[in-house]
Structures are given as C-alpha cells and as structure tokens.
VOKEVEX-562783 format. One record per atom (N, C-alpha, C, O): residue in one letter; x, y, z. Coordinates in steps of 0.1 Angstrom, whole numbers, plus 5000, padded with zeros to 4 digits. Example, Ala and Ser with C-alpha at 12.3 -4.5 7.8 and 13.67 -1.06 7.14 Angstrom:
// VOKEVEX-562783
a513249435078;a512349555078;a513249675078;a514249675085;s512849785071;s513749895071;s512950005079;s513450115080;
END
This chain:
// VOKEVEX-562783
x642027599126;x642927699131;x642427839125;x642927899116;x641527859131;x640527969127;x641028089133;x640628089145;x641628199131;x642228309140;x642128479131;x642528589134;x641328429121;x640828539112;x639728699120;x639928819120;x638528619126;x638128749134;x637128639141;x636828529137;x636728729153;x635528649163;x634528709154;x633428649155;x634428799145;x633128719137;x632128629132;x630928619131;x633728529126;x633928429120;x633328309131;x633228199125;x632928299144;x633128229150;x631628189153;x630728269149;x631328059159;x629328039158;x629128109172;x629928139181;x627628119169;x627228159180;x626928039191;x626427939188;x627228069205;x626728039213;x625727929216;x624727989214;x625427769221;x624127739219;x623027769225;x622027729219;x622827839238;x622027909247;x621628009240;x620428029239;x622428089233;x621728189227;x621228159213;x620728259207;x621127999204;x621027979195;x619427899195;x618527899186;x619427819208;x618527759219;x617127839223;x616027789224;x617627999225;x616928099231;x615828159218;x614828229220;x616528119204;x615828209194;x614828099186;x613928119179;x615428009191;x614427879188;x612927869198;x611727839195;x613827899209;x612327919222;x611328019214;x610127999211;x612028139212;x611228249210;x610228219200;x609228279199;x611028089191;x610028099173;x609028009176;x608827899169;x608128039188;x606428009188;x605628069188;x606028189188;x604528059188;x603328129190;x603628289181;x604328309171;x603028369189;x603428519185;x603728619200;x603628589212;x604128719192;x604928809202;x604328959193;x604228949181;x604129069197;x604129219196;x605829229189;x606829179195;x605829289176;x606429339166;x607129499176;x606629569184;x608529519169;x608829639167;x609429689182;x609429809185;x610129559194;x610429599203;x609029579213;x608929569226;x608429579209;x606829569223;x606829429228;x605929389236;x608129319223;x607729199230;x608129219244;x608629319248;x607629049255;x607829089267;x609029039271;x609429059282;x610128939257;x611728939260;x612329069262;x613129079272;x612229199253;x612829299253;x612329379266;x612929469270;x611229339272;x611129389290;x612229369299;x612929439305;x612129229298;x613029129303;x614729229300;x615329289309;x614929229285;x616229279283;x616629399290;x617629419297;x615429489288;x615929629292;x616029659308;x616829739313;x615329589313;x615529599328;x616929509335;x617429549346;x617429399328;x618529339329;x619729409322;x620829359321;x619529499318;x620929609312;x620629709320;x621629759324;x619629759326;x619329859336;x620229859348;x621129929352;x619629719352;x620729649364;x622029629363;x622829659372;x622229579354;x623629539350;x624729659351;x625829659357;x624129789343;x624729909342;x624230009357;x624030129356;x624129949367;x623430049376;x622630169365;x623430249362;x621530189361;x621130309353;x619730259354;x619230189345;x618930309365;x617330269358;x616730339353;x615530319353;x617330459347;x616630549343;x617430519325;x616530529316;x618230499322;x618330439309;x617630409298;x616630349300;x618030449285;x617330399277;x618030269267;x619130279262;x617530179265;x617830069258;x617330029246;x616030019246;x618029989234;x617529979221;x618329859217;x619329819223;x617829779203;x618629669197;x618429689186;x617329709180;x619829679181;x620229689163;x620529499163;x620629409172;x620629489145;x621529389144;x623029429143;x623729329142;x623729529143;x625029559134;x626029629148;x625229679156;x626829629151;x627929749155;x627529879148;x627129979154;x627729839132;x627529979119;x626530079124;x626630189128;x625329989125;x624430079132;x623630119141;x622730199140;x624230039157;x624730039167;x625730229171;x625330339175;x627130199165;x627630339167;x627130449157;x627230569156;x626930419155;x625830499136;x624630599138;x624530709134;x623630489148;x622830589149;x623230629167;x622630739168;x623630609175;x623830659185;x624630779187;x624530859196;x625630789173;x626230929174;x625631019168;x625931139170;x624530979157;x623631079153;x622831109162;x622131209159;x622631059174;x621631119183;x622031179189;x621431259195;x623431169190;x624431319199;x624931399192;x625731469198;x624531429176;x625931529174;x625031569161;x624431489153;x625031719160;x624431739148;x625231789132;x626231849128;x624631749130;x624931779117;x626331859107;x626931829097;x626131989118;x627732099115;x628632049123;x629732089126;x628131929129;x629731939143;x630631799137;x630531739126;x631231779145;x632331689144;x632931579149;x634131589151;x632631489151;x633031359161;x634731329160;x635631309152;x634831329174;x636431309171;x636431159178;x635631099185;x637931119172;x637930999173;x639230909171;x639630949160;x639630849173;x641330759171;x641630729152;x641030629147;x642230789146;x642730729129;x642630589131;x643430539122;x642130489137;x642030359134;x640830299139;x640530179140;x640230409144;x638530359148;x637930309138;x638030339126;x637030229144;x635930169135;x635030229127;x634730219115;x634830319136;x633630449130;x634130509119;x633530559110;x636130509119;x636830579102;x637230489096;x637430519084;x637630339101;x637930269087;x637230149084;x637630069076;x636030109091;x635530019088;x634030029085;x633429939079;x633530149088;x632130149085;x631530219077;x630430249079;x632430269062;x632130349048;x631730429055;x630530389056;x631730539060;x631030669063;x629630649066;x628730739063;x629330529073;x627930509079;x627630619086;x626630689083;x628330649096;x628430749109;x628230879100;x627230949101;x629230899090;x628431069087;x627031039081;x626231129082;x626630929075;x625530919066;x624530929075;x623631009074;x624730849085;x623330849096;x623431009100;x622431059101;x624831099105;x624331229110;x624431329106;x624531429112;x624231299091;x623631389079;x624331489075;x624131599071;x625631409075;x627431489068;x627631539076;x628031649073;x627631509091;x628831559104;x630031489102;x629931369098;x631031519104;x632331459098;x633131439111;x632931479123;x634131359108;x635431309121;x636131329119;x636631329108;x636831379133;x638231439133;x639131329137;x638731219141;x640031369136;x641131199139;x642231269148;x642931369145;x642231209159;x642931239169;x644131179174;x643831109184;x645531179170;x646631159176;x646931089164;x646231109154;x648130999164;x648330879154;x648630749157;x649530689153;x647330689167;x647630559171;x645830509177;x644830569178;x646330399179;x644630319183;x644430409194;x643530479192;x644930429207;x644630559218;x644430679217;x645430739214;x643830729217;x643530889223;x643830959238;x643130939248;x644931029237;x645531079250;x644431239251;x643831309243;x644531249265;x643731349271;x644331459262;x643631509253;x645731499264;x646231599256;x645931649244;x645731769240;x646031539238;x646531519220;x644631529216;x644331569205;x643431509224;x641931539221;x641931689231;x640831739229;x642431739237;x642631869244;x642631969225;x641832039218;x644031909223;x644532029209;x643431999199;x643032099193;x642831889196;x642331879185;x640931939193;x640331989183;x640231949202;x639332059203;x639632129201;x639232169190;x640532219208;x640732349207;x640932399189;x640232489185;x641532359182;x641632349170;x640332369162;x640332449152;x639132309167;x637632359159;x637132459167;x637532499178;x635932529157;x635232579163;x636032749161;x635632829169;x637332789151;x638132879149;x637932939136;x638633029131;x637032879131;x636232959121;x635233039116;x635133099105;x634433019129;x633033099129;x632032979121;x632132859123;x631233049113;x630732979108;x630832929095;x629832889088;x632132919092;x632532859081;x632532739083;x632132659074;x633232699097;x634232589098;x633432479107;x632532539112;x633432339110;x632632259116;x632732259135;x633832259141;x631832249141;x631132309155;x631732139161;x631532029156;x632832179175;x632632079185;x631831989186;x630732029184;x631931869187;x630931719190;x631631639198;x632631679204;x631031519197;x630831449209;x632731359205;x633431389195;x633131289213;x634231189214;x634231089212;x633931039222;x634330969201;x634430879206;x635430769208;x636430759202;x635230659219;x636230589222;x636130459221;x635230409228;x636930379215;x636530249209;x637430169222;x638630189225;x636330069230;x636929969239;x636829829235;x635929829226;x637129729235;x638929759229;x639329819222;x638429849214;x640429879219;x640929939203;x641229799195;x641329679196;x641129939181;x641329829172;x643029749169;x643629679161;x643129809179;x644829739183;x644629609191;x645529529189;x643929599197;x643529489209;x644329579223;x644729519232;x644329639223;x644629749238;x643429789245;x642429839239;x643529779260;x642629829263;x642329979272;x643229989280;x641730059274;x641730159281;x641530169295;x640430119299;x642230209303;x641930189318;x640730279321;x640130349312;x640430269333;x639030329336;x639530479340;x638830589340;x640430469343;x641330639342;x641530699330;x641330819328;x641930609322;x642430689305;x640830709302;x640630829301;x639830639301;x638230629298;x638230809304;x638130909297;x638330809321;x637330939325;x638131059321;x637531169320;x639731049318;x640531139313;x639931199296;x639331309299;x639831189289;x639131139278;x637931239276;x637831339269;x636931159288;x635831249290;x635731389298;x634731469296;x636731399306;x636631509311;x637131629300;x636231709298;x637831639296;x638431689279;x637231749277;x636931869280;x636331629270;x634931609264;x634231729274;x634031839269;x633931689285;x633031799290;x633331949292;x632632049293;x634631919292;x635232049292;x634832169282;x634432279284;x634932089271;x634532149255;x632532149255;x631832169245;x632032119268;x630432109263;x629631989258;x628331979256;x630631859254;x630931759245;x630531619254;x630831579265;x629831579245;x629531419254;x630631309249;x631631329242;x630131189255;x631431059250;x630630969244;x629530969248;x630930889236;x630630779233;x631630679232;x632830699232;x630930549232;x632030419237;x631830309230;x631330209236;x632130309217;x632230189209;x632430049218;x633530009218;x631729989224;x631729859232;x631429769222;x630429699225;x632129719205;x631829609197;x632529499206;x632129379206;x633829539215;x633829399225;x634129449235;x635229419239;x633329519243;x632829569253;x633129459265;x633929489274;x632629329264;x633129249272;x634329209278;x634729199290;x634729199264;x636229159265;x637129259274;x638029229282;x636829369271;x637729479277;x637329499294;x638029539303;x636029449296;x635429409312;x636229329322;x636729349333;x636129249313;x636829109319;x638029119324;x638429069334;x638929209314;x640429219315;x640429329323;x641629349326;x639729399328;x639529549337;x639529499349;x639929549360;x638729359347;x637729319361;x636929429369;x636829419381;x636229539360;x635529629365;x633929579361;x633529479355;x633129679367;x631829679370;x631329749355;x632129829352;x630429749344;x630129789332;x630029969335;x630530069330;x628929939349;x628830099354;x630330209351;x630530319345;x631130109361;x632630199365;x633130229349;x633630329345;x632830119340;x633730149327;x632330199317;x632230139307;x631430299320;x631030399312;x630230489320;x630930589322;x629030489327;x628430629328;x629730679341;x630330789342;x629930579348;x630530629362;x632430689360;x633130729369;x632730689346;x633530749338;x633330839331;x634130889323;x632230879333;x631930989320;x631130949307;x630931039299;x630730839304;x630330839290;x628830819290;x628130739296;x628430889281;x627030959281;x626230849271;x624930859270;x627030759265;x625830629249;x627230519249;x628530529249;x626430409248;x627230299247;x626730209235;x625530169233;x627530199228;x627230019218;x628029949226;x629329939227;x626629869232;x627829699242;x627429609230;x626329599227;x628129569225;x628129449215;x628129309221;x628529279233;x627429219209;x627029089217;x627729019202;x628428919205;x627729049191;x627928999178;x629328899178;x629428779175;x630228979182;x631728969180;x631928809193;x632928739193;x631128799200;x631328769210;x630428659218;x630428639230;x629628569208;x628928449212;x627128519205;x626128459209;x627028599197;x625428619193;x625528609174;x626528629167;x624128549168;x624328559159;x624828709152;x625728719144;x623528839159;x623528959149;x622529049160;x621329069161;x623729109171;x622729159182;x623329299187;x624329239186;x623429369190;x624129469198;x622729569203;x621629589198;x623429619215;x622629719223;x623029819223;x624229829225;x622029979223;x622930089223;x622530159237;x621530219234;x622730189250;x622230239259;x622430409258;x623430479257;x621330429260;x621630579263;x621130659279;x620030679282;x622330699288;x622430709299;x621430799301;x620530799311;x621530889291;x620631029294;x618930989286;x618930939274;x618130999292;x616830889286;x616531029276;x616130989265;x616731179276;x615631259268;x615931259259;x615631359252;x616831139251;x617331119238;x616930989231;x617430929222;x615430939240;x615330819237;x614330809226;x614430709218;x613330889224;x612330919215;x613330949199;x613230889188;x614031059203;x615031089187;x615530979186;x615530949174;x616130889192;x616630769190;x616230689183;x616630639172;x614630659192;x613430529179;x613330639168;x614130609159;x612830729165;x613030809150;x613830749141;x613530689132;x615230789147;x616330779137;x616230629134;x616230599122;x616230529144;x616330399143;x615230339130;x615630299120;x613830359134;x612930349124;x612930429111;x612030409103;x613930529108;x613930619097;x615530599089;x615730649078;x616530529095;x617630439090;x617030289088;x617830199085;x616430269089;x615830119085;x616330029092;x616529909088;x616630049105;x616929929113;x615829899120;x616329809127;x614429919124;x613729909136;x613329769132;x612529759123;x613829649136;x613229499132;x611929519138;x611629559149;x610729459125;x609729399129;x609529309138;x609129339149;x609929189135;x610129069143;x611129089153;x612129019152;x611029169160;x612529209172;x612429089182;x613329069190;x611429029182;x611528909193;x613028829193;x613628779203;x613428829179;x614728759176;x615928839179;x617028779181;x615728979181;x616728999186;x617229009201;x618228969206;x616029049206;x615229049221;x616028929226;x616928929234;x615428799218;x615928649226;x617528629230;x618028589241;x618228689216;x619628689216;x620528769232;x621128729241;x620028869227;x620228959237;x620228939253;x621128989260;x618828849257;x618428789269;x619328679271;x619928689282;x619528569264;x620428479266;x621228499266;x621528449277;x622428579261;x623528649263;x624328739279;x625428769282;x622728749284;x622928799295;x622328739303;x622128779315;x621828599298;x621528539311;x622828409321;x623728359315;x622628399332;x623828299335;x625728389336;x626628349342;x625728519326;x626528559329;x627228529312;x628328589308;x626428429303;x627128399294;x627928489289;x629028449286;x627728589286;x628828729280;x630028759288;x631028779280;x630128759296;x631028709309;x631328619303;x631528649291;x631428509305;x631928339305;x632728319285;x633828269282;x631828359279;x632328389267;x633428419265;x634228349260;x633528599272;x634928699273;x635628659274;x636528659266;x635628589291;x637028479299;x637828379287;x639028359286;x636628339280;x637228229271;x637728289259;x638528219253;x637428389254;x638328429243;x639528459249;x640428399243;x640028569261;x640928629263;x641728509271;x642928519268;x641428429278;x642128319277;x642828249270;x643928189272;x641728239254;x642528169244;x643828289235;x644728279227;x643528359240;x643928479238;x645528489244;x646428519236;x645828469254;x646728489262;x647228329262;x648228319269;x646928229255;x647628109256;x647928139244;x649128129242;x647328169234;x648728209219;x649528289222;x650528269217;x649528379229;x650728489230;x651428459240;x652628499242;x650728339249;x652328299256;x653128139244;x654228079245;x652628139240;x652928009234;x654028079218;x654828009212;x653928189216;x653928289204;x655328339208;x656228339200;x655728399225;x656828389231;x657828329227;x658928379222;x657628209227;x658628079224;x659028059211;x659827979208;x658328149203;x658628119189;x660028199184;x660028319187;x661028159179;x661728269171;x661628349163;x661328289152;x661828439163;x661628559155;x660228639153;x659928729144;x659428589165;x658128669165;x658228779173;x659228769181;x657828859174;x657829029180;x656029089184;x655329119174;x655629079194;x654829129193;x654429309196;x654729369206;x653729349186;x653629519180;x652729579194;x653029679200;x651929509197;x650829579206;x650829489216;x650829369212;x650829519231;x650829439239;x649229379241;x648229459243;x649029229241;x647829189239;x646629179250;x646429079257;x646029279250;x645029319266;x643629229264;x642829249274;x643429179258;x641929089255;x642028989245;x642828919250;x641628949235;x641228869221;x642128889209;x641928829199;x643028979208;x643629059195;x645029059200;x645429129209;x645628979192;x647628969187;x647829039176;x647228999166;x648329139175;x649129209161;x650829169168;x651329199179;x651429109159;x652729009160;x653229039145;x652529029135;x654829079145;x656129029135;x655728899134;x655528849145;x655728809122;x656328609124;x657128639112;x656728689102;x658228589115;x659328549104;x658028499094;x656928469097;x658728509077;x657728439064;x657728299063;x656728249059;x659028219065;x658828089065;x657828049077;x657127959072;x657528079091;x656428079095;x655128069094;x654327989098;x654728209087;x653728229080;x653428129068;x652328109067;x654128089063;x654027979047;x653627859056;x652427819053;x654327789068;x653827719069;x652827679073;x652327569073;x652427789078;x651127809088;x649827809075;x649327699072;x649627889070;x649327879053;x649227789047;x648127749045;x650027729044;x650027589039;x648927469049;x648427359047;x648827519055;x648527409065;x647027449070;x646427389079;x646427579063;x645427579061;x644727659078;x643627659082;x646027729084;x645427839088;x644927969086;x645728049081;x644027999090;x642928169090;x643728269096;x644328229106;x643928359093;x644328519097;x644528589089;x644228579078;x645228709094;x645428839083;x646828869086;x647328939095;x647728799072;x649228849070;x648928979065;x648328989054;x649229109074;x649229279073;x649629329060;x648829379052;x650929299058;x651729329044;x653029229041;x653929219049;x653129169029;x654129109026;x653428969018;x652328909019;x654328969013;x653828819003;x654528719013;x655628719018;x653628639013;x654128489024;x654828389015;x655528299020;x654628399001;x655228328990;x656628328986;x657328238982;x656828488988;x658028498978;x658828608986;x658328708990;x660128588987;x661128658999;x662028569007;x662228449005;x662728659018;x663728659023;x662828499040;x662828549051;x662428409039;x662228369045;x662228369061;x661328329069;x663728449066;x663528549078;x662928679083;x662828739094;x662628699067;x661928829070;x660428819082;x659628729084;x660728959087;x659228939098;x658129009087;x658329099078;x656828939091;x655828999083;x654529029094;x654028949102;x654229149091;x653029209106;x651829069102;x651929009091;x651129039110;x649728969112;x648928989123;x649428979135;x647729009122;x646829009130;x646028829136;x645628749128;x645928809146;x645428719156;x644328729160;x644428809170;x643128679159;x642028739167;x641528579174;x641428489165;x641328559183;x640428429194;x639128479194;x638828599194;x638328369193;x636828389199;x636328289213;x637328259219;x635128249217;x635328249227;x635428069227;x635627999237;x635127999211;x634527879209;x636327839202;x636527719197;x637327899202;x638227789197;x639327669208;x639927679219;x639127579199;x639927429211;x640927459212;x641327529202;x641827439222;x642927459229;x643427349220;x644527329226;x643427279212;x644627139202;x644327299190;x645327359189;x643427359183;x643927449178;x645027519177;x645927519168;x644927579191;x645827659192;x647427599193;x648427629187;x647427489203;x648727439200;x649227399186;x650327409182;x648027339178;x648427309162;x649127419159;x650327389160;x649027569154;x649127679155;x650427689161;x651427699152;x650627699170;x652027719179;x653127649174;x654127709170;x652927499174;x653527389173;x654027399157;x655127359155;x653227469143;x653427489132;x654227589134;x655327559133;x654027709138;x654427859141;x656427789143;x657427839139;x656227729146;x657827699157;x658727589147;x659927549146;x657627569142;x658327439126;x658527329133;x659027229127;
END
C-alpha cells in the first residue's frame, strides 16, 4: 500500500527493456546518438512543432532549472504559484541556475488567476533600477495540489504574460497526467496556449530518471546546450537517456501509464467517499488526494504498514476523531487489492 509519491514507483518494463537494448555495442556520446534522432522528431510530432528544440535531463530540478535560465535573466523575476515546485521543492535551483533571478509568488494557493498575476506584474518593474525587471511565468501542470488547469486558465495566464513582454513556462513533471484528464492534444495544452518552454516529465510517471525540456522558439537552443553543459547535466552516455525517453513514447506508453495512475487515482477517492469522516481539501483531477481522515484511521492504516504523508498531527496520540490533512499519491503500477486493502482498512 504504497501511496507515498509516484516516484517511489518502478519503472516501466519497456522502458527498462529499452535501456538494456541500448547497452550494446556503442553509440556517439553527448546527445549525437541515433535514439535521441528518433526522440526528437517523435516530440516534434507529438507536439505539432517541427521547428522545436529538444533536450534531455535526468531531473524535473534541472529540467525547470535550466529552461528558465534560458528565458529570464538574471535582474528579472519568475513568477509563480507559493506552492510550486520551482519554490518549495527545488532549494533555489532555479535562481542558482539563473544567476540570482529571484520568484515572485503569486496569489495564495496551488493556482494562479489571470488577475491576481495581472497585479503582481504590474507591482515590478516600479523601481527603476533598484528593483527586479519582469520575467517569464511559470505554471506547474498538475499543481502541486493535484488540480489541474484548463486549457483556458493555461492561455489566460499567458496572455497576462505577453501582455507584460513575458514568456510562459510549464512545469509538465506530470505533464501526462494532466493530458489525459484534459483529453487534449499536448500542442492545445502548451505552444497553442501560449507557452513558449516545457518540462514534459517521464520520471514521476513510468521512467527511471528522464525528462524533456522543449523549447518552442528554436533561437534559444544553442544557450540552452551551454547552460546544460555548464550546469553539469550534459550526460555523456545520453544513449540511456535517449532509450528511456523513446520507449516512453513509443506504443503510447506515457498515455497508457497516465490512464492508469488517474484511474487508480479516482478508485481511492471514490472508495475514500464512503469512508466516515474523510473530507476531501482539493478536488482530485489526476494522481494526487489531499483528504481530512479521522486519526484512528490514519493509526490503522499505519499500523498496517501503509506509505503516505500524514500533513500535520501525530497519528499516535489525540482525540481519535480528530481529522488529520494527508496526502495520496497513485502511480501507474499499483494493484487494485492495494487499493481496496487501503479503503477496506481506511473504513475499520
């Protein structure tokens, strides 16, 4: 009963399959194999964009890290949701890669409304040159709520963005997931919305250690390999990442993956219904439950040797009806007798 994070989860065997194919013979170092041909022209397609530029990290971190250093310099400012990835989970990677450009935090929740990024532009840039210069937006699909953004809230967002001179960026660490649940086209949910650099993530979501950063606009593709080779990500042996990547996108597996997390996804939260005294905080749009469960719940669940994250409250000691916040995450590999174990404990 594994519900801690789809990190936690194995990868894929096609794409585990794929990196084994790859480990023969030899291959050209540094992105020059002829898998990463294969890759880039199959995200070309995929994203309608043949003019595109395509790159592979192992990380999310440096996936969104260096792609916003390629859009924003140094005095300016990245704005972005108080619960994005880029502000609480990646130590100030993002300013480090863009050489102490700093983030603004926009509204007080996992969304960013057109309005509430309207004021907080307008708000920079009232200093002259004391104070930090307009940059780019970014928008994390899913949020770190498990909510997802419609392809309206997405071009709302960016229109803002252009308004101010300002590009977008689109945290895609589960890029899939939020696809699936859209049932849109990858195109419709970034360049054909406005957004100018993507991290589509493969990691969270059936790959060992893979993510892609596309950049729609190609004359950013040369500063790109720079930065990438001068942060220390440019893998030598990139065939391994290349492979991941390819399998991932072959057959649709990234697709098929998605379905099955948000599936498993939507059978705990209907099954979670039924429980008394659960509440759920965020309505669940992909892979991610943030849920009240009474504490005797949680104990038993605990005891019994399930994975997740009780938010705040001791599961040990208290009022046993008390509700206590927890987070839920599915990947795309857990058994449906899991999840009922889970439910069936949940309910006592």
């Amino acid at each position: 009963m594994f519900f801690a994070s789809d990190n936690a989860g194995p990868a894929h065997p096609s794409v585990m399959q794929a990196m084994l194919d790859a480990n023969t013979g030899y291959a050209m170092p540094y992105g020059a194999d002829e898998i990463m041909q294969g890759v880039r022209a199959r995200i070309r397609d995929l994203f309608e964009a043949p003019d595109a530029a395509v790159f592979l990290v192992a990380t999310g971190t440096a996936a969104n890290s260096l792609a916003l250093a390629t859009m924003c310099q140094p005095w300016q400012t990245v704005l972005c949701s108080p619960v994005a990835h880029i502000h609480e989970d990646e130590c100030n990677a993002p300013e480090f890669f863009m050489g102490g450009a700093k983030l603004t935090l926009v509204g007080n929740g996992d969304k960013m409304t057109p309005d509430a990024l309207h004021t907080a532009y307008e708000a920079e840039e009232t200093r002259g040159v004391h104070g930090p210069q307009r940059g780019p937006v970014s928008i994390t699909q899913v949020t770190e709520k498990g909510r997802v953004y419609s392809l309206d809230e997405i071009a709302a967002l960016t229109r803002v963005a252009r308004g101010f001179g300002q590009q977008s960026h689109l945290d895609g660490a589960r890029f899939a997931n939020a696809l699936v649940a859209l049932d849109c086209t990858p195109a419709e949910m970034t360049w054909k919305a406005g957004i100018d650099a993507v991290s589509f993530g493969g990691t969270k979501n059936g790959c060992p250690g893979v993510e892609a950063v596309i950049l729609f606009n190609p004359d950013k593709a040369w500063e790109f390999e720079l930065r990438r080779k001068r942060g220390a990500h440019l893998f030598s042996k990139h065939r391994y990442l290349s492979a991941q990547m390819a399998a991932y996108l072959a057959d649709d597996t990234w697709l098929t993956c998605a379905r099955a997390a948000n599936a498993n996804c939507r059978r705990l939260a209907d099954g979670l219904a039924d429980v008394p005294g659960v509440q759920m905080l965020h309505d669940p749009q992909a892979n991610m439950i943030f849920a009240d469960m009474p504490r005797a719940a949680h104990k038993r669940l605990k005891d019994a040797g399930a994975a997740y994250y009780v938010l705040s409250g001791d599961v040990n000691a208290g009022d046993p009806d008390e509700p206590l916040p927890c987070r839920l995450v599915c990947d795309w590999s857990i058994p449906a007798d899991q999840i009922d174990r889970f439910l069936q404990l949940a309910k006592g």
